[in-house]
C-alpha positions in Angstrom: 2.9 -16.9 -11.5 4.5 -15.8 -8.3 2.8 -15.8 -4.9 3.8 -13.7 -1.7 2.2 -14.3 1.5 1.2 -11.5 3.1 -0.1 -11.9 7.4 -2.7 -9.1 8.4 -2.9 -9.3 12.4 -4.2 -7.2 15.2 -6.8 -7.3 17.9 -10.8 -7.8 16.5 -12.3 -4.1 15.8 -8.9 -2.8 14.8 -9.7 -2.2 10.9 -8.1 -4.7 9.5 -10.5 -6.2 7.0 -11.5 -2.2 6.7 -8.3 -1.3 5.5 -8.0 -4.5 3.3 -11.8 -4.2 1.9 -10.6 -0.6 0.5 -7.6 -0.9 -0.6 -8.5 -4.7 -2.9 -12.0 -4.4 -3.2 -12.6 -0.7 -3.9 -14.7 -0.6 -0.7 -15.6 3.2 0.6 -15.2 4.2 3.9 -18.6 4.2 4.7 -19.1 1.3 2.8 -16.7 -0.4 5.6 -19.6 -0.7 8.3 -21.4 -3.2 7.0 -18.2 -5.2 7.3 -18.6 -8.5 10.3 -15.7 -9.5 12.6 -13.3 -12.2 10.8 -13.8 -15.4 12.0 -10.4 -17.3 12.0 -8.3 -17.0 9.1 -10.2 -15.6 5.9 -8.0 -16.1 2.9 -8.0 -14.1 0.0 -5.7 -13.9 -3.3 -5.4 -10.4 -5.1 -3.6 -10.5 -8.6 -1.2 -7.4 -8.3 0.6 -6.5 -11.5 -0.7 -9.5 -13.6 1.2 -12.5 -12.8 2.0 -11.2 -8.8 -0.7 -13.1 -6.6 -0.6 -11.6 -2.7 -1.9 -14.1 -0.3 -3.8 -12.2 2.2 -4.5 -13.9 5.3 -6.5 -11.9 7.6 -6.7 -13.2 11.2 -9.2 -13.0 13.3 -7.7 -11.2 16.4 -10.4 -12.4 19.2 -8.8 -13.7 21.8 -9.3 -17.4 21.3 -8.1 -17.1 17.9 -4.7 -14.9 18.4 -4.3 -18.0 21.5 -4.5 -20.8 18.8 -2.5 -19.5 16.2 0.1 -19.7 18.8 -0.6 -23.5 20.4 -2.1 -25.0 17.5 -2.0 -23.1 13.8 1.9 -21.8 14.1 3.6 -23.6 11.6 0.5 -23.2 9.2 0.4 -19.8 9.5 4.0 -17.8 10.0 5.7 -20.1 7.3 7.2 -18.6 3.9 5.5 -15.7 5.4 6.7 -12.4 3.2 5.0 -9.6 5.1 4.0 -9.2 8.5 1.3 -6.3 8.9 0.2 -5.8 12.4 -2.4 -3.5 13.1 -2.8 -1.7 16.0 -5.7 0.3 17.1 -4.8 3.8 18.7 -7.8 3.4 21.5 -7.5 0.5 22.8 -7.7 -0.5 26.5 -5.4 -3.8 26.2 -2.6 -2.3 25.2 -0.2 -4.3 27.2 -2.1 -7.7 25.5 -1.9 -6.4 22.5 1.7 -5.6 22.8 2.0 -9.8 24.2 0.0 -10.6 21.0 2.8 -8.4 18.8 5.7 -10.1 20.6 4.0 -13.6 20.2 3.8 -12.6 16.2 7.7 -11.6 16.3 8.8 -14.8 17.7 7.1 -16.8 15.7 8.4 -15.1 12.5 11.7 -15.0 13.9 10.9 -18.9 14.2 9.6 -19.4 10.8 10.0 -16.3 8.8 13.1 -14.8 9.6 13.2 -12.9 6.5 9.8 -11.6 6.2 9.2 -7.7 6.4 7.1 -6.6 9.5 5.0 -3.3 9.5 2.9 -1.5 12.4 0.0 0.2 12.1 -1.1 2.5 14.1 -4.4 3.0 13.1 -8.1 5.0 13.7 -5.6 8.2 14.1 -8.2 10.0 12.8 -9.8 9.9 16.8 -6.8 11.2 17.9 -7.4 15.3 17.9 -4.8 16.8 15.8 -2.4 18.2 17.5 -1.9 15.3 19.7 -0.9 12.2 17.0 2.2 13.3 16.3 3.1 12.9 19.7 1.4 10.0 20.2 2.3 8.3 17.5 6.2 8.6 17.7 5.5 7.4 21.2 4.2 4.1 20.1 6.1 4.1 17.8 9.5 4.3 19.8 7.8 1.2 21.9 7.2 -1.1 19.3 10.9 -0.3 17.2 12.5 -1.5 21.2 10.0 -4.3 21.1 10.7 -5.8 18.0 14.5 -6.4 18.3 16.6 -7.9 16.7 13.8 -7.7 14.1 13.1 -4.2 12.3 9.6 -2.8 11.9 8.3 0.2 10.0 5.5 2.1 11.3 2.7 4.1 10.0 -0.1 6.0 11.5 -2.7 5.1 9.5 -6.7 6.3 9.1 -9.8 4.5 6.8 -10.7 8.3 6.4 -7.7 9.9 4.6 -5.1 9.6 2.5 -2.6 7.6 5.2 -4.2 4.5 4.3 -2.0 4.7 1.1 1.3 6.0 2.1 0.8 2.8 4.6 -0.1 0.0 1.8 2.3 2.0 -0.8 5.6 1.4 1.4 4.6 -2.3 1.9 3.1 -3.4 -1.6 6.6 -1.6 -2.6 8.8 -4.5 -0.9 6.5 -6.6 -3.1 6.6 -5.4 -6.4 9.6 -7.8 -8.4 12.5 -5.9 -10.1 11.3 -2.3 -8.3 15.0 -1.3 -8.7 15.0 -1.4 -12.5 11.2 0.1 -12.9 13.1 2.8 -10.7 15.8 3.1 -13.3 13.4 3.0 -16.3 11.2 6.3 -15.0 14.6 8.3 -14.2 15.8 7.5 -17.5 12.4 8.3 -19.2 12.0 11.4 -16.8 15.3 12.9 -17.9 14.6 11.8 -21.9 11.2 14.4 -21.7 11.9 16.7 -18.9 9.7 15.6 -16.4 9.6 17.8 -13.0 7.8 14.0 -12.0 7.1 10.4 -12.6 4.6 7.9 -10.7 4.0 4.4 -11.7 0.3 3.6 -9.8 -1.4 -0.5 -9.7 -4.3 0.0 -11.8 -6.4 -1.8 -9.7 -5.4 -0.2 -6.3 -3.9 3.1 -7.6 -1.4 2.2 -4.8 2.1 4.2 -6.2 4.4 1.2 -6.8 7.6 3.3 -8.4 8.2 7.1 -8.6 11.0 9.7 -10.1 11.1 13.0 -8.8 13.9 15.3 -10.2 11.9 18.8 -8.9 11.7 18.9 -5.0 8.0 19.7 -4.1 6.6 21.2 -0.9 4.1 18.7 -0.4 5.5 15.4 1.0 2.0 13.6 0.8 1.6 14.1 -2.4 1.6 10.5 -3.9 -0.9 9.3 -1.0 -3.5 11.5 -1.8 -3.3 11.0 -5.6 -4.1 7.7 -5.0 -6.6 8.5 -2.4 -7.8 11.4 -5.2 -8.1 9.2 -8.3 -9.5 6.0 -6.4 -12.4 7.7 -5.1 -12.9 9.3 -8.8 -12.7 5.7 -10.2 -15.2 4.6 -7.7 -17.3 7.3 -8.6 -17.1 6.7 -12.6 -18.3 3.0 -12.0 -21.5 4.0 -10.1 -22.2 6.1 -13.2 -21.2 3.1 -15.4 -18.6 4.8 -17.1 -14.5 3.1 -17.0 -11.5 5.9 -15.8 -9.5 5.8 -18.8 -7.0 9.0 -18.7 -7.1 12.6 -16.9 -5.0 15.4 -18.1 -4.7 18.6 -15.8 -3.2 21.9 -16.7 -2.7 25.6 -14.9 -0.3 28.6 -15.5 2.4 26.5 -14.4 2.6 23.0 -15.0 0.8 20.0 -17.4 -0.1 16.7 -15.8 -1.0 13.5 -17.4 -2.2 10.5 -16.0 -2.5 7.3 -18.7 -2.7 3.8 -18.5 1.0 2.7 -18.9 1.0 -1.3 -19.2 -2.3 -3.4 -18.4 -1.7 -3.5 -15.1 -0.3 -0.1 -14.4 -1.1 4.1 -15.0 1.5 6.4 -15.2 1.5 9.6 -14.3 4.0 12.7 -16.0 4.2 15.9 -14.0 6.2 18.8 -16.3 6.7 22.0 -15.4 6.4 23.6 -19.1 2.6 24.0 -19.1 3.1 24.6 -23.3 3.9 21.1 -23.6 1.3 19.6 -26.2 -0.9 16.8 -25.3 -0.4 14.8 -28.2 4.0 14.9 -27.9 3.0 13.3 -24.3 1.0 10.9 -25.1 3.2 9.9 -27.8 5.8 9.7 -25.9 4.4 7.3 -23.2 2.9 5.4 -25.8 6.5 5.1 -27.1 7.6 3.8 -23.6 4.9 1.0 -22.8 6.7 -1.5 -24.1 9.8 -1.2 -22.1 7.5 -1.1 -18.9 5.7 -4.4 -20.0 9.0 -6.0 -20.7 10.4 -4.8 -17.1 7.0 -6.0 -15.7 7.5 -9.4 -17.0 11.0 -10.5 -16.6 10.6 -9.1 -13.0 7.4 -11.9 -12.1 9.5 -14.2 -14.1 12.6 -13.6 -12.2 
C-alpha cells in the first residue's frame, strides 16, 4: 500500500472542499451547496488505482486557522508532503493576504517539503465574463510563477461548472500515478499494434484521465477534460436509476469509439478512425491487453 499526501489550501469560500466533494465523492455541482465551511484540518483517504491511498488534507483557510498552521501545526502539516494545491478564488477582496498566505505555504514546503509538487488554482472562473479570463488569468498567473521562486508552480483556471475541474485534477493526480512512464509506453505500443487514431486510460472511480496516446492530432485540445466531465455525470446519472456504467460504444461516418473497463481500477478508451472496425475484434483485443495493464499497475504501487 503506498500513501501520498496531498495539501488542499486556500482562503474559506474558495471551493476547495467543492472541488474535492466532486471529484472523490461523485458530488454534483449543485449538490455542492449544501457543503459547510471546513473546520481545521478534515482528513480524508481516497484509494486511487487499488493499492495508491491519497491523503487529502483539506484546510480550513479562515484566518485563525491559515495563522496556526504557521505558529503551531507546521511540522504536522507540510511534512512528506507530495502535493501542494492552493486554491485561489478569482473574486476575492484579499488578494494581497491571500497572496501572504500562498508565500507562507511556499516557505514552509521549501522548509519541509522541498520536493513536493505545488499547483494554483484559479478558481470560480466561471464569474469571470468570457472574454475577460483569459486575460485575467495569465495575469495571476504571471504573479504567482514570480512569487513562488525558486519553487515552480503550475496553474490552472479552474470552475465547479465545467469541464476545467478535470484538466486541473488530471495534471496533478498524473504526478501521482506510480510508473506513468511505462503505462505511457504500454498504450503507444498497443495504439500502434490496432491502429488507434487514440488511447486514454481513465480512474474508474473519478474518470480523471491518468495516461493517454494520441498518434492523430485532433482540433479539440479539451477533449480528455470533458470526457471525463461527459461520462462522470452519465455515471452519476446511471446510479440514481440504480443501474452500474459498464461500457459505451459510439460510432458515425467517420470514426468507432469504445470505452471498456480496462483493469479494476481503470477504463480505457480506443478512438479509431476506420468506423468498419467490428465491435467484437475491439473488445477482443482489449480484453487481450488487461493483463499487461494489471501487471504495469501492480509493479508500479509496488515499486
Amino acid at each position: 500500500m503506498m500513501r501520498k499526501k496531498v495539501l488542499l489550501m486556500g482562503k474559506s469560500g474558495g471551493g476547495k472542499t467543492s472541488m474535492r466533494s466532486i471529484i472523490f465523492a461523485n458530488y454534483s455541482a449543485k449538490d455542492t451547496r449544501r457543503l459547510g465551511a471546513t473546520m481545521d484540518v478534515e482528513q480524508s483517504y481516497v484509494r486511487f488505482l487499488g493499492n495508491l491511498i491519497l491523503n487529502l488534507w483539506d484546510c480550513g483557510g479562515q484566518e485563525a486557522f491559515m495563522e496556526s498552521y504557521f505558529a503551531t501545526q507546521k511540522d504536522n502539516i507540510f511534512k512528506n508532503v507530495e502535493v501542494l494545491i492552493y486554491v485561489f478564488d478569482i473574486q476575492s477582496q484579499e488578494v494581497d493576504k491571500d497572496l501572504h498566505y500562498y508565500q507562507s505555504c511556499l516557505e514552509s514546503i521549501l522548509q519541509h517539503s522541498c520536493n513536493a509538487k505545488i499547483f494554483c488554482l484559479i478558481h470560480k472562473m466561471d464569474l469571470i465574463s468570457e472574454e475577460m479570463r483569459t486575460t485575467i488569468f495569465t495575469e495571476r498567473e504571471n504573479i504567482l510563477q514570480d512569487l513562488s521562486k525558486p519553487l515552480q508552480c503550475s496553474c490552472f483556471r479552474t470552475s465547479i461548472y465545467d469541464e476545467t475541474l478535470y484538466r486541473a485534477w488530471s495534471q496533478i493526480v498524473y504526478q501521482l500515478v506510480p510508473n506513468v512512464k511505462g503505462l505511457e509506453k504500454t498504450l503507444e505500443n498497443f495504439a500502434e499494434i490496432i491502429d488507434a487514431d487514440e488511447i486514454l486510460l481513465f480512474e474508474k472511480a473519478t474518470f480523471l484521465v491518468i495516461s493517454h496516446c494520441t498518434r492523430k492530432e485532433h482540433r479539440d485540445s479539451h477533449r480528455f477534460e470533458k470526457i471525463s466531465d461527459i461520462i462522470k455525470q452519465f455515471k452519476l446519472s446511471c446510479s440514481k436509476l440504480a443501474a452500474a456504467f459498464q461500457s459505451m460504444e459510439v460510432r458515425n461516418s467517420t470514426f468507432a469509439c469504445f470505452i471498456e473497463l480496462c483493469t479494476p481500477n481503470t477504463y480505457v478508451m480506443v478512438v479509431i478512425s476506420d468506423p468498419t472496425i467490428s465491435s467484437e475484434v475491439t473488445l477482443m483485443n482489449i480484453r487481450s491487453a488487461r493483463k499487461v495493464f494489471e501487471k504495469l499497475e501492480k509493479d508500479g504501487v509496488r515499486s
